[in-house]
MIPA-556156 format. One record per atom (N, C-alpha, C): residue in three letters; x, y negated, z. Coordinates in steps of 0.001 Angstrom, whole numbers, padded with zeros to 6 digits, always signed. Layout:
<atoms>
ALAXYZ...
</atoms>
This chain:
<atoms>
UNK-006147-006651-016416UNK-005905-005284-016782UNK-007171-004729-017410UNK-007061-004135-018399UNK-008127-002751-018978UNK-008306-002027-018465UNK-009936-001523-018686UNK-010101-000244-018347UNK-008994+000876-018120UNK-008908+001583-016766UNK-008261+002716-015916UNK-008168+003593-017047UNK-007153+004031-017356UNK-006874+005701-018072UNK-007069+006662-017127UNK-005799+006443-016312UNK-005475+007404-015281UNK-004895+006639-014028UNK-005453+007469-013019UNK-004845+006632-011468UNK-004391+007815-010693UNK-003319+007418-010198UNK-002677+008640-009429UNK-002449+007587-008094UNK-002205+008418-006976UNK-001718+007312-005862UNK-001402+008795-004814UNK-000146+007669-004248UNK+001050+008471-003669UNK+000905+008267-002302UNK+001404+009133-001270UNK+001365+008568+000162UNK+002181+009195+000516UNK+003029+008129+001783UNK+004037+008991+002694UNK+003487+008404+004094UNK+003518+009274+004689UNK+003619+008676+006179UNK+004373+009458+007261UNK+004965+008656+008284UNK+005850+009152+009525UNK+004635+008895+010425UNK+004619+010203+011830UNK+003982+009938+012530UNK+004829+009708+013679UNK+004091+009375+014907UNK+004908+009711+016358UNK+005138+010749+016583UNK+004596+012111+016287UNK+005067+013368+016721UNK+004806+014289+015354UNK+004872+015434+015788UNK+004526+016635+014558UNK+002934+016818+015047UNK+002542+016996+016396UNK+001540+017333+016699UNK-000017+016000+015825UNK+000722+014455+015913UNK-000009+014126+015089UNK+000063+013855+013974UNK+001299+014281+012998UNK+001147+014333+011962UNK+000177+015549+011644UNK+000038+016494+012237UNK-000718+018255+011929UNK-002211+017750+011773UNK-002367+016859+012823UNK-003877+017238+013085UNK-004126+015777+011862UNK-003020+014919+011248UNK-003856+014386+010112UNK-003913+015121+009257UNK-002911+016161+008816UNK-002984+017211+007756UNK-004121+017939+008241UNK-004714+018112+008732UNK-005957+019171+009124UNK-007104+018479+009056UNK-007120+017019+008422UNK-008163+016200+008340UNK-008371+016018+006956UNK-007217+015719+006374UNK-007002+015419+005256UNK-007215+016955+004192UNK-007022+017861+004614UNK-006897+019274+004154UNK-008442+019719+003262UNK-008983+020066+002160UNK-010200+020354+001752UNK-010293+021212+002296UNK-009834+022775+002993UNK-009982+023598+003782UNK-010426+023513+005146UNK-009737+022498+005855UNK-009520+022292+006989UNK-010627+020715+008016UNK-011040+020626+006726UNK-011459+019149+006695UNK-013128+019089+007743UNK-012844+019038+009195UNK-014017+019144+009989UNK-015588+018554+009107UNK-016767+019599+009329UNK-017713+018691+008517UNK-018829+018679+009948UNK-018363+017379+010242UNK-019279+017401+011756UNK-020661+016612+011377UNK-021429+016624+012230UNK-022979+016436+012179UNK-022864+015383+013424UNK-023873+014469+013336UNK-023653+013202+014400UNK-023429+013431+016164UNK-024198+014788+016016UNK-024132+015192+017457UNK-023012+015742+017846UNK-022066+016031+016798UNK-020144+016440+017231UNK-019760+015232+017493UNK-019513+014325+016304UNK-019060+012921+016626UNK-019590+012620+018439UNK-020840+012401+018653UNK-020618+012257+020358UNK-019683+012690+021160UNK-019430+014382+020800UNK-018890+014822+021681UNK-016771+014150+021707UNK-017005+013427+020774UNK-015586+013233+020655UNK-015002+011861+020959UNK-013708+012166+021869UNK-012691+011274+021815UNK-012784+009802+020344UNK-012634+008832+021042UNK-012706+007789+019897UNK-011571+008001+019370UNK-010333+008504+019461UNK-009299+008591+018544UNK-009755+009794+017549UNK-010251+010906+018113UNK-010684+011842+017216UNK-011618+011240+016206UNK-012551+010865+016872UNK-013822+009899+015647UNK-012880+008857+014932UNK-011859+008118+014992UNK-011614+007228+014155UNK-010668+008074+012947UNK-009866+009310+013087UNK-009080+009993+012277UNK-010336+010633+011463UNK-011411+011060+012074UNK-012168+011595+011114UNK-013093+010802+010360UNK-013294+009462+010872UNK-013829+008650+009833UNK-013008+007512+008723UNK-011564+008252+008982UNK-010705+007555+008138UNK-010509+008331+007094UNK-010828+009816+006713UNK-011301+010797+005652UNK-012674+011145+005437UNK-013575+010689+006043UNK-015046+011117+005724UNK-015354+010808+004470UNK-016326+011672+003530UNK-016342+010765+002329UNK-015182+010606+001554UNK-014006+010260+002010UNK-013175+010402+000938UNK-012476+011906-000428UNK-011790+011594-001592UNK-011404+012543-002127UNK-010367+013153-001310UNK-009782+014030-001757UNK-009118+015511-000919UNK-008611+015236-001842UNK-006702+015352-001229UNK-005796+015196-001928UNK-005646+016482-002943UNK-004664+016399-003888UNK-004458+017235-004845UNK-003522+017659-004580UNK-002918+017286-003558UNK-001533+017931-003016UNK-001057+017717-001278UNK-000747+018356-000728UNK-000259+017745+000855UNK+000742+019031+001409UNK+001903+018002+001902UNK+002660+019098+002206UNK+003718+018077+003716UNK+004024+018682+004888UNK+004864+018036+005921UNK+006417+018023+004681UNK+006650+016679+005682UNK+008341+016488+005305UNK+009150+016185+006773UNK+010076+016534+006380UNK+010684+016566+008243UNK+009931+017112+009343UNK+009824+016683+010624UNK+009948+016755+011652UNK+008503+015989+012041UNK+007917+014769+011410UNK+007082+013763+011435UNK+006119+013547+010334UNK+006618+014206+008744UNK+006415+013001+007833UNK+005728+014103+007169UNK+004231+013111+006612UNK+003265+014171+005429UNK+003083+013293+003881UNK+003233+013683+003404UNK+002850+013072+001715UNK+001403+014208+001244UNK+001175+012991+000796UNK-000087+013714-000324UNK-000109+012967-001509UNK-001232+013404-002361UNK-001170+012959-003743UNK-003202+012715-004206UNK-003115+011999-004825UNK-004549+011839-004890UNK-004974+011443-006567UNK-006008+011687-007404UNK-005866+010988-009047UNK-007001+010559-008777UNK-007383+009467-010086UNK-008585+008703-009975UNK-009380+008527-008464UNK-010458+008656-008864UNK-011381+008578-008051UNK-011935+007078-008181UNK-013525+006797-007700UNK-013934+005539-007221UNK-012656+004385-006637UNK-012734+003733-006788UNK-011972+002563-005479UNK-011742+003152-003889UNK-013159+003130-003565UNK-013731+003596-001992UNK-013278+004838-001816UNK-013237+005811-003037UNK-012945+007182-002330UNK-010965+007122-001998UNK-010257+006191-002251UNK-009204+006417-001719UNK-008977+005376-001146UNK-008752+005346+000081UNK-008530+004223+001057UNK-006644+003649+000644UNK-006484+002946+000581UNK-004773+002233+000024UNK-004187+002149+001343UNK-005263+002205+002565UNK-004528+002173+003784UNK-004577+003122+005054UNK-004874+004366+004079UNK-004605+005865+004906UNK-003611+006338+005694UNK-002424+006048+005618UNK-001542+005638+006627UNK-001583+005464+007842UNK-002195+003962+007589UNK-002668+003490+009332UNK-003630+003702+009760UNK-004785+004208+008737UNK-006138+005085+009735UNK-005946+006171+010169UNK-004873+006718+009314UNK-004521+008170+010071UNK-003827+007998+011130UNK-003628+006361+012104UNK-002423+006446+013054UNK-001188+006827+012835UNK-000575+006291+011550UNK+000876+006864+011501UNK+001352+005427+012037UNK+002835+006383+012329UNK+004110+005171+013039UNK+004338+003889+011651UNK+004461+004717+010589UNK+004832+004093+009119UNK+004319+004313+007951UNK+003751+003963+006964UNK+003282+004338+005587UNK+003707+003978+004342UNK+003693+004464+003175UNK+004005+003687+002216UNK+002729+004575+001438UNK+002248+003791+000562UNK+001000+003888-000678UNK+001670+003286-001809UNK+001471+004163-002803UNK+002519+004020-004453UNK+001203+004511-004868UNK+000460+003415-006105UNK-000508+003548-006878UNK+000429+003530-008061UNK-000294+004242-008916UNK+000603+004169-009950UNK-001017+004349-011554UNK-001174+003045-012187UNK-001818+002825-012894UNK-002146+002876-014712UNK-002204+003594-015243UNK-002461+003860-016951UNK-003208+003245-017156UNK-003541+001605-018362UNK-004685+000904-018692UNK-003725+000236-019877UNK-004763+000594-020856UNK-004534-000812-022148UNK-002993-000285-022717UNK-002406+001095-022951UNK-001072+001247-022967UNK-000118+000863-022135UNK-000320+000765-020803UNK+000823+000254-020003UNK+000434+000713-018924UNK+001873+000318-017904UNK+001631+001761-016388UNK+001895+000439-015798UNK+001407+000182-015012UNK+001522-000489-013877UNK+001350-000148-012206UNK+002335-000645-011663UNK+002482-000335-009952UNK+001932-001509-008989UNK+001226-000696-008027UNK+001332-001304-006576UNK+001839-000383-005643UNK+002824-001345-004747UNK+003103-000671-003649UNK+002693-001073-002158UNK+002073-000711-001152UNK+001805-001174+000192UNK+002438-000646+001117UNK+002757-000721+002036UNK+003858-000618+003344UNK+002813-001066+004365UNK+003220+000040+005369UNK+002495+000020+006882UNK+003508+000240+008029UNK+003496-000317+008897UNK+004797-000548+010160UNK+003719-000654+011070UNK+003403+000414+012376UNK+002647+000390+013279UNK+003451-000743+014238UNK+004715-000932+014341UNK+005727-001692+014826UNK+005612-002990+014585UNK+005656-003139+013817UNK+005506-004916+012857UNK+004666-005907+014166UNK+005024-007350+014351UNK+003839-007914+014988UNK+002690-007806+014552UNK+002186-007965+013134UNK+001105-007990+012664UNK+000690-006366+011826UNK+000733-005582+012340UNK+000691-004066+012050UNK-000505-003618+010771UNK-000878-004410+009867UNK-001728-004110+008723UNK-000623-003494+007717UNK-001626-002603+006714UNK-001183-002514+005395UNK-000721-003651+004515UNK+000221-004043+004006UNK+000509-005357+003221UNK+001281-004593+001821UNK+000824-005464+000917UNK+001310-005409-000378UNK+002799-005452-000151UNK+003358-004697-001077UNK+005302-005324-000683UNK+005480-005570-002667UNK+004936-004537-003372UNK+005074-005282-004746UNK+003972-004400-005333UNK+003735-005479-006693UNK+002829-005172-007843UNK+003240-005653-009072UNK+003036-005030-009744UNK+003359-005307-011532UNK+002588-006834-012368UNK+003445-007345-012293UNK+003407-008639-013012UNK+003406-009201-013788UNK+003352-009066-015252UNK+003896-009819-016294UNK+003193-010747-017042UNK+004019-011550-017971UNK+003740-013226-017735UNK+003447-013362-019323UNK+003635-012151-020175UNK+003617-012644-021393UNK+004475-013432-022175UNK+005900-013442-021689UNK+006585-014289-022062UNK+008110-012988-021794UNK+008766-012824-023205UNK+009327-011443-023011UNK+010687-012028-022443UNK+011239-013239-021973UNK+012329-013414-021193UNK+011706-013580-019718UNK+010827-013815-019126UNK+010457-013812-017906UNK+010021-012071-017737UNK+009589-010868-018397UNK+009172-010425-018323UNK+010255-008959-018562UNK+011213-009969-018738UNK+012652-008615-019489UNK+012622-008125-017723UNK+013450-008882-016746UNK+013934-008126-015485UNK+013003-007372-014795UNK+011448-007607-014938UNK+010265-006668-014573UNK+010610-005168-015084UNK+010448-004751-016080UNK+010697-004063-017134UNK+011762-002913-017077UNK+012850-004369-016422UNK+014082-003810-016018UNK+014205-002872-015056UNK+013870-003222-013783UNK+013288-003038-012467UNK+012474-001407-012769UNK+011410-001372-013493UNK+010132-000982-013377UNK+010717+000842-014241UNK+011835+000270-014998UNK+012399+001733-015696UNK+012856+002782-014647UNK+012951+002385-013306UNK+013597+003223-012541UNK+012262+004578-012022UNK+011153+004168-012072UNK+009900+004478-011974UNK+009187+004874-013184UNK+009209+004197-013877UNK+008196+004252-015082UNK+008988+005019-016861UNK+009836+006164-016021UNK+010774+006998-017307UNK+009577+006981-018158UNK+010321+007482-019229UNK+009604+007679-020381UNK+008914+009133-020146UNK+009047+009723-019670UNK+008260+011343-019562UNK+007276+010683-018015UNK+007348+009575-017206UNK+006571+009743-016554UNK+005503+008898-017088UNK+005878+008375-018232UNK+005186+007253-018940UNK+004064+007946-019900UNK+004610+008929-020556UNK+003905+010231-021297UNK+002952+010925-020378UNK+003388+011299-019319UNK+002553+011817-018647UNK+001109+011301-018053UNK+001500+010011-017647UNK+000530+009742-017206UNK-000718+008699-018285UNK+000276+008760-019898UNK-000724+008675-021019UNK-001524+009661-021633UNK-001097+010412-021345UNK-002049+012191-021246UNK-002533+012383-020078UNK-002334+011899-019131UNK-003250+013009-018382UNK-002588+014212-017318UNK-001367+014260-017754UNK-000556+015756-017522UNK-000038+015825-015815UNK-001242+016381-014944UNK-001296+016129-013762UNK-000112+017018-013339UNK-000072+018264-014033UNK+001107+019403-013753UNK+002320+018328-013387UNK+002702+017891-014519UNK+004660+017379-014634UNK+003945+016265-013609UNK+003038+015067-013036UNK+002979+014248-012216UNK+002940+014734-010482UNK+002853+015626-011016UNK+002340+016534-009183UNK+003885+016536-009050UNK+004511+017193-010143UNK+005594+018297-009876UNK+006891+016820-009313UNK+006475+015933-009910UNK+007574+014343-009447UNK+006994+013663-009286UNK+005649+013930-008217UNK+005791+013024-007038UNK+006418+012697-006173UNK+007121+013668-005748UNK+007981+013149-004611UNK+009178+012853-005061UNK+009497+012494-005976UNK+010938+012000-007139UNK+010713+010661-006513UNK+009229+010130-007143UNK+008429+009203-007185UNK+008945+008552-005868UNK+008210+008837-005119UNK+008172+008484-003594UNK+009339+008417-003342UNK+010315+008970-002828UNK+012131+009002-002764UNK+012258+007497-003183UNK+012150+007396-004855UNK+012678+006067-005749UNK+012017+004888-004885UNK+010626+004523-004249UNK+010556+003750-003630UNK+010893+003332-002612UNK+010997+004229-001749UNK+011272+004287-000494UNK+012750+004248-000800UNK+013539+004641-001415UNK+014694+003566-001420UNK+014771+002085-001888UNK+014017+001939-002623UNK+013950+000341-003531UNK+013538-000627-002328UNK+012515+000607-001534UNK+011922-000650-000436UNK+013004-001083+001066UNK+013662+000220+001384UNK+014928-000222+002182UNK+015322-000919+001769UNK+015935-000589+000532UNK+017054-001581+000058UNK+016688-003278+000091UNK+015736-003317-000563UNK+015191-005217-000384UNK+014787-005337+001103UNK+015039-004599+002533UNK+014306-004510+004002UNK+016037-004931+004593UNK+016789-004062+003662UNK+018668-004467+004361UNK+018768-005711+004400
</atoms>
């Protein structure tokens, strides 16, 4: 891949309760976002110290809002590598995660997606898909195929400009479309 145009990256997560989905939104929050000094960290619970060193340093989403009963999405653009963790999800202690990067380089958008199951035997962030192509336009037609359900032509524009407005505004279009694609191949 070429040099990054634009990087946007998506997050959903379910928690065990509302109470800890809140207090990751209150971590994650640029308002809200504790700025402790080493001598707070002492005073705290290791679950508290590990939620707050799973946002320390990092960028502040561009968007965060609860869904249901459990569930918070945010939205994040560019940034360093390091400043967005791909596996915020499970540092924030959620029950479940999904991370939708969504990539502009060299004229083309390319996806990764990662999935987190606190449930799972092996409970890490794992890749579930990434954008592939082979250079060869019959191996590369059903990618393509696949990839239109995500990659419309206005979200394709958008994110060749730049146009954070219309990307904010369908993110969660965004998110929906995976999180069904990813049930569906889980049935």
């Amino acid at each position: 891949m070429s040099v990054i145009d634009y990087c946007l990256v998506l997050f959903h997560a379910e928690f065990n309760s509302r109470a800890e989905r809140d207090r990751a939104a209150l971590y994650l929050a640029k308002d809200t976002r504790p700025e402790w000094g080493d001598d707070c960290l002492d005073e705290c619970s290791d679950e508290e110290d590990a939620i707050f060193e799973a946002v320390d340093d990092c960028v502040f989403p561009l968007t965060l809002k609860t869904v249901g009963n459990t569930g918070l999405r945010w939205v994040c653009d560019g940034g360093e590598d390091d400043d967005i963790p791909t596996d915020w999800p499970e540092r924030l202690k959620a029950m479940t995660g999904t991370t939708v990067i969504c990539i502009s380089a060299g004229g083309e958008i390319n996806w990764q997606v990662m999935q987190f199951d606190r449930t799972a035997p092996e409970a890490a962030t794992k890749t579930a898909y990434v954008t592939r192509f082979y250079d060869d336009r019959e191996r590369d037609h059903p990618i393509e195929d696949f990839e239109r359900q995500f990659t419309t032509p206005e979200w394709e524009a958008a994110m060749f400009d730049g146009d954070e407005e219309y990307l904010l505004e369908k993110a969660d279009e965004q998110v929906e479309r995976w999180l069904a694609v990813l049930k569906s191949i889980e049935a």
